[in-house]
C-alpha positions as CSV (number, residue, x, y, z in Angstrom):
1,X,44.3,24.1,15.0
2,X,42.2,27.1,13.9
3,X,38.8,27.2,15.0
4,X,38.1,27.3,11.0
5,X,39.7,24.1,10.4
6,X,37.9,22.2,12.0
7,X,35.4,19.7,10.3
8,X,32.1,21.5,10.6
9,X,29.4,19.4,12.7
10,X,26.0,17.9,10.7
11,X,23.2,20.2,9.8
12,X,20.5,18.3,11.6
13,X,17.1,18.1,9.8
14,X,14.3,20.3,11.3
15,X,12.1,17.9,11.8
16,X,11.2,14.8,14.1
17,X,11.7,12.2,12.0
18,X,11.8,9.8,14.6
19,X,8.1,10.7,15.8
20,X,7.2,10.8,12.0
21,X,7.8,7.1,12.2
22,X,6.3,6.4,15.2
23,X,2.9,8.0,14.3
24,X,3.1,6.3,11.0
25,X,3.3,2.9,13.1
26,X,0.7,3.6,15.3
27,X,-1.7,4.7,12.3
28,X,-0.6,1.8,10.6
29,X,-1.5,-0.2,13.2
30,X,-5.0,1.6,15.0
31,X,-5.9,1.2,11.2
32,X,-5.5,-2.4,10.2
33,X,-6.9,-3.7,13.7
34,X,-9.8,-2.0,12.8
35,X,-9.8,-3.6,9.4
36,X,-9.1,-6.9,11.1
37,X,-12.1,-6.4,13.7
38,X,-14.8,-5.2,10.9
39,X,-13.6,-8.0,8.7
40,X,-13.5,-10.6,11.5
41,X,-17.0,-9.8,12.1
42,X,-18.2,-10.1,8.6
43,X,-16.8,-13.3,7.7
44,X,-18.4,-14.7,10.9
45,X,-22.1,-13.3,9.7
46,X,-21.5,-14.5,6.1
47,X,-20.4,-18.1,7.4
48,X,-23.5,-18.4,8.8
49,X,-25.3,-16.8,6.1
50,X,-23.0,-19.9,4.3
51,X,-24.5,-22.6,6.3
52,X,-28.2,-21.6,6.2
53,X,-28.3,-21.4,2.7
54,X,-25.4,-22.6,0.7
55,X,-24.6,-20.1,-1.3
56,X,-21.3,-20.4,-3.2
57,X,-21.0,-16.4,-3.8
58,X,-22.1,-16.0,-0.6
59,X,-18.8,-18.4,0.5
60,X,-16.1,-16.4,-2.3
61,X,-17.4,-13.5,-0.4
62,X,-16.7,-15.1,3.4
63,X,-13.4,-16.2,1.9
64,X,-12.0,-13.5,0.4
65,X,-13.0,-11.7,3.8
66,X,-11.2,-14.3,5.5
67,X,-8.4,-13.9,3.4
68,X,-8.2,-10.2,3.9
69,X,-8.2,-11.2,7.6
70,X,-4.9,-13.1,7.4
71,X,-3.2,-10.6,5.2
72,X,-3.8,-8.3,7.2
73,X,-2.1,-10.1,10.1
74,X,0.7,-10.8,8.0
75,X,1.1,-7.5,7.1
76,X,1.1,-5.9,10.2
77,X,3.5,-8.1,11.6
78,X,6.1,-7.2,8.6
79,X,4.9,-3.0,8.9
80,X,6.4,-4.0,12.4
81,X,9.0,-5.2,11.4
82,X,9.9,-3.2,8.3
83,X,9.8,-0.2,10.7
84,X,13.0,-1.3,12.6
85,X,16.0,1.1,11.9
86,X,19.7,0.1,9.6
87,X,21.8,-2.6,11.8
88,X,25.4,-3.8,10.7
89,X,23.6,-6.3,8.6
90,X,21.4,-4.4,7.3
91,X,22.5,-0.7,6.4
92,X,19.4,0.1,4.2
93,X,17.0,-0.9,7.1
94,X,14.5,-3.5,6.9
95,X,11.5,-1.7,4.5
96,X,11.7,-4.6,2.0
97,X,9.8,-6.1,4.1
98,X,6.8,-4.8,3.5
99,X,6.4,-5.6,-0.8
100,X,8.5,-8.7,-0.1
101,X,5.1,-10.1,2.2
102,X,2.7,-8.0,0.2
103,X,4.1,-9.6,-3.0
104,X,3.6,-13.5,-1.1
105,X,0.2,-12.5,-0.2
106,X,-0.8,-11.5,-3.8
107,X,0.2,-14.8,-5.1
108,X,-1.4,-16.4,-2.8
109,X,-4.8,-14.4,-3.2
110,X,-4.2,-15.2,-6.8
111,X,-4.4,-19.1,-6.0
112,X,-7.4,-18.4,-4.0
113,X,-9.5,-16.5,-6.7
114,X,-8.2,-19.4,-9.6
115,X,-9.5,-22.4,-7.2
116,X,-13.1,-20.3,-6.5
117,X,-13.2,-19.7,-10.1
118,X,-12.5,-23.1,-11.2
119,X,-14.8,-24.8,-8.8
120,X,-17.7,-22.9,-9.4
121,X,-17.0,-23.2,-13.1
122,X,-17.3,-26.4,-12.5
123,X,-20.4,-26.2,-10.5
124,X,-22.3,-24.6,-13.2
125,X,-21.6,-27.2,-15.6
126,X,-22.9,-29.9,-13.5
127,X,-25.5,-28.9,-11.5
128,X,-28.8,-28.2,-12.0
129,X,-30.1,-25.1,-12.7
130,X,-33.0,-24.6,-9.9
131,X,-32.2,-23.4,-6.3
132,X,-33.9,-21.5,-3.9
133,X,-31.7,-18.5,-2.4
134,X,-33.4,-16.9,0.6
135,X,-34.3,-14.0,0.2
136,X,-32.7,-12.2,2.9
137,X,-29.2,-14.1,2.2
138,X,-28.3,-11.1,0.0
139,X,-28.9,-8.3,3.3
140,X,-25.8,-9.8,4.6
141,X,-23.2,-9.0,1.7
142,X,-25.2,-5.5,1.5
143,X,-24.6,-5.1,5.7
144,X,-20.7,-5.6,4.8
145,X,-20.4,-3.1,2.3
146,X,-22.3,-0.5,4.5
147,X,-19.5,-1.3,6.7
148,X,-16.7,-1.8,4.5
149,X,-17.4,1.8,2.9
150,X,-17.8,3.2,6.4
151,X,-14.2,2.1,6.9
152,X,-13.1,3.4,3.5
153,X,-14.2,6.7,4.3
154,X,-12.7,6.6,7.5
155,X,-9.2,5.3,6.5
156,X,-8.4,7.5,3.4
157,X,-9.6,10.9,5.8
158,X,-6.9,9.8,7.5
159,X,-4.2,9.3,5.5
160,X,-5.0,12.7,3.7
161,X,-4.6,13.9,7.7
162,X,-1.6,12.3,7.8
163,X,-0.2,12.4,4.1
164,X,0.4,8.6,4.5
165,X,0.1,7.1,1.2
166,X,0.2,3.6,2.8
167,X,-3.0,4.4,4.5
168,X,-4.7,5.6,1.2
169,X,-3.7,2.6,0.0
170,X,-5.5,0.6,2.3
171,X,-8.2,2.6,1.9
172,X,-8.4,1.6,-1.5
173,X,-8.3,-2.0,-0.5
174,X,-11.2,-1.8,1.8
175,X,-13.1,0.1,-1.3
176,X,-12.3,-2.9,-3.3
177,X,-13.5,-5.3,-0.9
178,X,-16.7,-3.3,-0.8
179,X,-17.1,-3.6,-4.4
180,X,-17.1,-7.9,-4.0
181,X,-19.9,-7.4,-1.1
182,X,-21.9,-5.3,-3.9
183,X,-21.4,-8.3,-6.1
184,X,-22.2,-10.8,-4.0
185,X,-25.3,-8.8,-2.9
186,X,-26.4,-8.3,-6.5
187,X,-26.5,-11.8,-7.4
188,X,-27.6,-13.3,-4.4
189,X,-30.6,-10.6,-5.0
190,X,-30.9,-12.2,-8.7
191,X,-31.1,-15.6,-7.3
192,X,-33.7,-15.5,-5.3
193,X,-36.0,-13.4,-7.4
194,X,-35.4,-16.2,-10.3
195,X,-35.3,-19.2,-8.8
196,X,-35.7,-21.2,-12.2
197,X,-31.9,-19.7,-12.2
198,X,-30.6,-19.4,-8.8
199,X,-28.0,-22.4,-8.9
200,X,-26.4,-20.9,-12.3
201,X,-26.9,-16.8,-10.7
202,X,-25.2,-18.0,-7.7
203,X,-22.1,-19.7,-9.2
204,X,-22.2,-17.2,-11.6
205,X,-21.9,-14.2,-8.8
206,X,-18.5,-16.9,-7.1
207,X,-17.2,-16.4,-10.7
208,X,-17.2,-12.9,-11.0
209,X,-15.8,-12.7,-7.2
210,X,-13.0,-14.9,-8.2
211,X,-12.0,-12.9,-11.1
212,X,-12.6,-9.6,-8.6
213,X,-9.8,-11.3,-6.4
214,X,-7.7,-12.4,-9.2
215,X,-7.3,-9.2,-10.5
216,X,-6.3,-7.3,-7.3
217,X,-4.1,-10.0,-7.0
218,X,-2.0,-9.3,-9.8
219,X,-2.4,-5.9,-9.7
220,X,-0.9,-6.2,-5.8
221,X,1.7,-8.7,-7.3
222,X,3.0,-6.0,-9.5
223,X,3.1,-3.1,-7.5
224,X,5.2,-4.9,-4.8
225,X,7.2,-6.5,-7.3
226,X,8.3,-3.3,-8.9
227,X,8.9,-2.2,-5.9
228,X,11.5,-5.0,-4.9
229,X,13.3,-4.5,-8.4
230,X,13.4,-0.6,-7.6
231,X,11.8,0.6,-10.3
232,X,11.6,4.6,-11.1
233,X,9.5,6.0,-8.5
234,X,6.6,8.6,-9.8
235,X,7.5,11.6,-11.7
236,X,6.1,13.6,-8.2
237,X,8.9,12.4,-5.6
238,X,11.5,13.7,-8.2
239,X,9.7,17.0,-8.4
240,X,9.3,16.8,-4.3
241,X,13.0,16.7,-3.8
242,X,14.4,18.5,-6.8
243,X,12.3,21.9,-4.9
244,X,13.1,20.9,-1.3
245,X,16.7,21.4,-2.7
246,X,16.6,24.5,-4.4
247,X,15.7,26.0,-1.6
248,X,18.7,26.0,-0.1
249,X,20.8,29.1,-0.8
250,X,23.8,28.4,-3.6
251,X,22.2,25.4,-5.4
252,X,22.0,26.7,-8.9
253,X,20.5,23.9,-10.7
254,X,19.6,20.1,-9.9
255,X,21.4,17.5,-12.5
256,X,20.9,14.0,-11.9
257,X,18.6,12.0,-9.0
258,X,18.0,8.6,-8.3
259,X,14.9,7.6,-5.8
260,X,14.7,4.2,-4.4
261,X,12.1,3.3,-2.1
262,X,11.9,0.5,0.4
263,X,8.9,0.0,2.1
264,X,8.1,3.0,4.5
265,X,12.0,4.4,3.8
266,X,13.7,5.8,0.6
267,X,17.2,6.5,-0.2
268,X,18.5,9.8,-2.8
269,X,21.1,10.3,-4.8
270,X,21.1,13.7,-6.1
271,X,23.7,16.0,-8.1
272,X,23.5,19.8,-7.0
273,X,25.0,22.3,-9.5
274,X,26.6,25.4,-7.4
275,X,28.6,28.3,-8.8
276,X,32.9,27.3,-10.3
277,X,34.3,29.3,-7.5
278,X,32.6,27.9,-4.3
279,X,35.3,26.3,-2.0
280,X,34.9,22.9,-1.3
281,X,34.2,23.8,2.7
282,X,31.4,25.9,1.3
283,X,30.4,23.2,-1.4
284,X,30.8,21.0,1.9
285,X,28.0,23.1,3.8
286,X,25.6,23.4,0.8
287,X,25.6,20.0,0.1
288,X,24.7,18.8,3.9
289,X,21.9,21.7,3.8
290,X,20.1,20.3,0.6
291,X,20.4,16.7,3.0
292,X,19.0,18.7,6.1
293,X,16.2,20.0,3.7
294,X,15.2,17.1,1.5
295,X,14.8,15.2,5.2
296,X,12.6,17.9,6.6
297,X,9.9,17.8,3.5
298,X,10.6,14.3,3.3
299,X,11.0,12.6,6.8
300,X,11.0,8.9,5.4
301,X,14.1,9.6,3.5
302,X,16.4,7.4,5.2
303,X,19.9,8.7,3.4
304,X,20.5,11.5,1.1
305,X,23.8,11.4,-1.2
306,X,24.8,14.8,-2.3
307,X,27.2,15.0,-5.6
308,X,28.2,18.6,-5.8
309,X,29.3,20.1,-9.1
310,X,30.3,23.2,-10.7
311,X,27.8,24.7,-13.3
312,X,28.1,26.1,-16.5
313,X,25.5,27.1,-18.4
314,X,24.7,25.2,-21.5
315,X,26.6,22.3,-19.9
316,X,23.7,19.9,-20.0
């Protein structure tokens, strides 16, 4: 056999998509322990806080803290997991993990933020109005946002370091959980400068907690449920890997693409458009370049399927 018959080898991707993963992983992970740790620490002080002086925002503040705890766990645990490579079983890998336990933990923080809303509801309606908040009880809610923003910062520098958008994400979580702290802080400060009001302020403030936590419920609920029905990614990946393959030499145009993301990984379709007269050996090469290239800008990209076809201008 000619040495020009043979089956040309893979064009490997110039990048280490492998480490990619790794340091992903271990960002993922440095990042949420610290979450978990800051968190941990808060809940503790604002249980106390609870106990001294029985404030109910006080307590939707401690639980949603608490809850955040135990997601986080959670989702460490299927990041973990989510990050192991395609089996037999499993050809696609395992990134469904990740929205499949981020979508469990919104419904469940949904539950959380209905029974604090109902109960303090509740509360109002049948309690009197007249309680005395001490007046420090609001330092500790305004001590957890210092931190919490400390973290924010922290966590989105590095995901723009890293261009990980799951750590920006997190970052916004920890800037939403700041946000409850202020809320807490505000009315527990309300409380106990109007004591003739503090019962209905503070019951008030758990209401407005529960409705901060219902909210970013759904709003979770829906971004990892889209994500599990594969819907059409952002209008930027298709831009990202409609340039990453024209530039490889002999892709005229880019047709058709189909994204679909799964957790940390994401799989492309894509039609390339080269010139009628390009042999299929040369098609052949052209089409495992765009692969090598899309995987370089892209190093998530866990399979790329290239269509090739022959343009014509005015085809399309």
């Amino acid at each position: 056999m000619k040495e020009n018959d043979t089956f040309p080898d893979p064009i490997p991707a110039d990048c280490d998509a492998d480490g990619a993963r790794k340091q992903r992983l271990s960002d993922l992970t440095y990042i949420t322990l610290i979450g978990i740790w800051v968190r941990l620490t808060i809940v503790v002080v604002e249980a106390v806080g609870v106990l001294w002086s029985d404030s109910s925002a006080l307590f939707a503040d401690a639980v949603s803290s608490l809850f955040d705890v135990v997601s986080s766990i959670i989702l460490l645990a299927a990041i973990r997991f989510a990050a192991r490579p395609p089996d037999l079983e499993h050809p696609f890998g395992h990134g469904r993990v990740e929205p499949l336990a981020g979508f469990q933990l919104a419904l469940l923080l949904c539950g959380s933020g209905v029974w604090l809303g109902w109960s303090n509801a509740t509360a109002v309606a049948g309690s009197a109005s007249h309680r005395d908040i001490p007046g420090w009880t609001w330092l500790i809610p305004a001590a957890a946002t210092i931190a919490l923003m400390t973290v924010t910062w922290f966590i989105y520098q590095a995901g723009k370091r890293t261009r990980s958008s799951a750590l920006q994400a997190e970052s916004m979580h920890f800037l939403v959980d700041a946000l409850t702290s202020i809320v807490a802080a505000v009315a527990l400060l309300a409380a106990s400068l109007l004591p003739q009001y503090g019962a209905i302020l503070d019951h008030l403030g758990g209401i407005l907690l529960s409705l901060v936590m219902l909210g970013v419920g759904l709003q979770a609920a829906n971004e990892n449920l889209h994500q599990l029905l594969d819907r059409v990614p952002h209008d930027d990946d298709f831009e990202r890997v409609r340039l990453s393959a024209s530039k490889v030499e002999g892709v005229i145009d880019v047709e058709k693409m189909r994204i679909q993301h799964a957790g940390p990984d994401a799989h492309i379709n894509i039609d390339i458009e080269v010139a009628p007269e390009v042999t299929v050996a040369d098609g052949h090469k052209i089409a495992q370049k765009v692969r090598a290239q899309i995987q370089t800008d892209w190093p998530f990209v866990r399979e790329v399927v290239v269509h090739v076809e022959p343009y014509y201008p005015g085809d399309h």
